[in-house]
N, C-alpha and C positions, 0 to 999 in steps of 0.2 A: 122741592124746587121743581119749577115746568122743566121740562126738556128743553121749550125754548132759549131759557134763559142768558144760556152766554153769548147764543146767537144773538139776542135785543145788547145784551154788553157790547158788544163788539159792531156790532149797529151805531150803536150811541156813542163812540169813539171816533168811531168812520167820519159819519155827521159832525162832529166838532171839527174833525182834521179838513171837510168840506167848508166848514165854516171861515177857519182858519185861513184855509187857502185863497179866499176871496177878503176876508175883512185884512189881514196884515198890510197889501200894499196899500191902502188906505189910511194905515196907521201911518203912514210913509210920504215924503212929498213928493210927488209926480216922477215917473222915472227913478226912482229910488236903484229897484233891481233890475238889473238889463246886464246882458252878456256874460250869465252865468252856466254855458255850457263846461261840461266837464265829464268824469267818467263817475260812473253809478258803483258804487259800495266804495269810494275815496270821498274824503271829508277837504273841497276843493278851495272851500273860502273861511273865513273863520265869521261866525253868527252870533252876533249879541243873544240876551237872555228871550227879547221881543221878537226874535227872529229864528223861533224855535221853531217852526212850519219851514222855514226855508234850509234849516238844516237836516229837518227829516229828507227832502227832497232832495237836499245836498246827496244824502248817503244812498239813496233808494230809488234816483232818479238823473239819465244823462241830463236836463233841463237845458237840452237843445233852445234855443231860441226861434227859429221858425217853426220847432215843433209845439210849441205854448201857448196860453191865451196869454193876451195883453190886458191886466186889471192898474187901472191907472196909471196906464202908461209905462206899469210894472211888468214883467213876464212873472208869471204862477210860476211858485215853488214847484211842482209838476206839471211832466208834458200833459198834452191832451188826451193821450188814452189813459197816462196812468188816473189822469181827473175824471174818468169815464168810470175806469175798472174801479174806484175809489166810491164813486156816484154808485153804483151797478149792485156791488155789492151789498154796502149800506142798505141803499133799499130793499134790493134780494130779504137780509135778512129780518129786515121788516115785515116782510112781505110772508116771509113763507115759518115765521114764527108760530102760530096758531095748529098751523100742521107738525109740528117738529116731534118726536115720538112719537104720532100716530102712524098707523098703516095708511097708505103703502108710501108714505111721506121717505119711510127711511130700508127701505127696498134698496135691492143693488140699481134698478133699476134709475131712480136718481142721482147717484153718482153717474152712471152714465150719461143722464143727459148732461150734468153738469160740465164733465168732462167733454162733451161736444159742442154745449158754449163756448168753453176756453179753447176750443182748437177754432172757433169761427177768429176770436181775438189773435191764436197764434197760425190761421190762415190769411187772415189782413194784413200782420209784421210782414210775412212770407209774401206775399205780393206787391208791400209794398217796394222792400229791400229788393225783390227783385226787378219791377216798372218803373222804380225812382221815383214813386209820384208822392205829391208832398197835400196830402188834404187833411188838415187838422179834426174839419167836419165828420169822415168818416172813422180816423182814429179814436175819434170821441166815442162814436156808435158802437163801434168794434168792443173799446172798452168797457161801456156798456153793458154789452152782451157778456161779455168775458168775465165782468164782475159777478151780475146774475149767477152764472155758471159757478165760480167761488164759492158765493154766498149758499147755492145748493149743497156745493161737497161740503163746507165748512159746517152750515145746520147738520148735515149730516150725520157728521164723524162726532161732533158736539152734543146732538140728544142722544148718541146712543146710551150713554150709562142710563138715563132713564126713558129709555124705551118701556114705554105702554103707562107712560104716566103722563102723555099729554094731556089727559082731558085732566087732571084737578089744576 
């Protein structure tokens, strides 16, 4: 097996649950979801079988309502960072698959930076909660970044069993 391997797994996952999260309110007539705020690890509403995307976010997501996009007039199962950090990742591990057991891909050094992605995502919560300022735009970015940062540790911790077998 490549080293990347579970990394593209969990890539390919990600991508579906991005997919999800945009095609479901479409399955939906206009305005379906709306005013689904609640607390994050509580199961708030009860979710048909087609409304599996919205109950992951149920448990995994406050689904603030100013803090969301609006897809047909729907609020996304997740906020807009967690759709960033969702996005960020994803790609991350798309992205950095090819290197995954090679040097110096899986260096401490990497975790490190990863770890300083996810503090820029858990420096933006931190400013925001403390300026009260409400910009979904940058939540996205942050999440983003933060995802990136994920997807580094996660490759990680993930090629090491087969460290120095990236090149077959």
């Amino acid at each position: 097996m490549r080293a990347g391997t579970p990394g593209l797994a969990i890539s390919a996952f990600l991508f579906a649950v991005l997919a999800l999260i945009v095609a479901v309110p479409f399955a939906y007539p206009t305005g379906t979801f709306i005013g689904l705020d609640g607390t994050a690890g509580v199961m708030d509403h009860r979710w048909g079988g087609g409304q599996f995307v919205y109950a992951l976010g149920d448990m995994f997501c406050h689904q603030q309502t100013e803090r969301s996009f609006m897809v047909n007039g729907s609020q996304t199962a997740f906020c807009a960072r967690d759709i960033g950090m969702i996005a960020g990742c994803a790609s991350g591990l798309l992205l950095t698959y090819r290197y995954a057991g090679k040097h110096p891909f899986t260096e401490r050094k990497t975790m490190y930076a990863g770890f300083a992605l996810i503090s820029v995502m858990a420096a933006e919560w931190a400013a925001g909660a403390l300026l009260g300022y409400d910009l979904d735009v940058l939540r996205f970015a942050a999440g983003i970044i933060g995802g990136a940062g994920i997807a580094m540790v996660i490759q990680n911790i993930a090629s090491e069993p087969w460290k120095g077998e990236g090149e077959s």
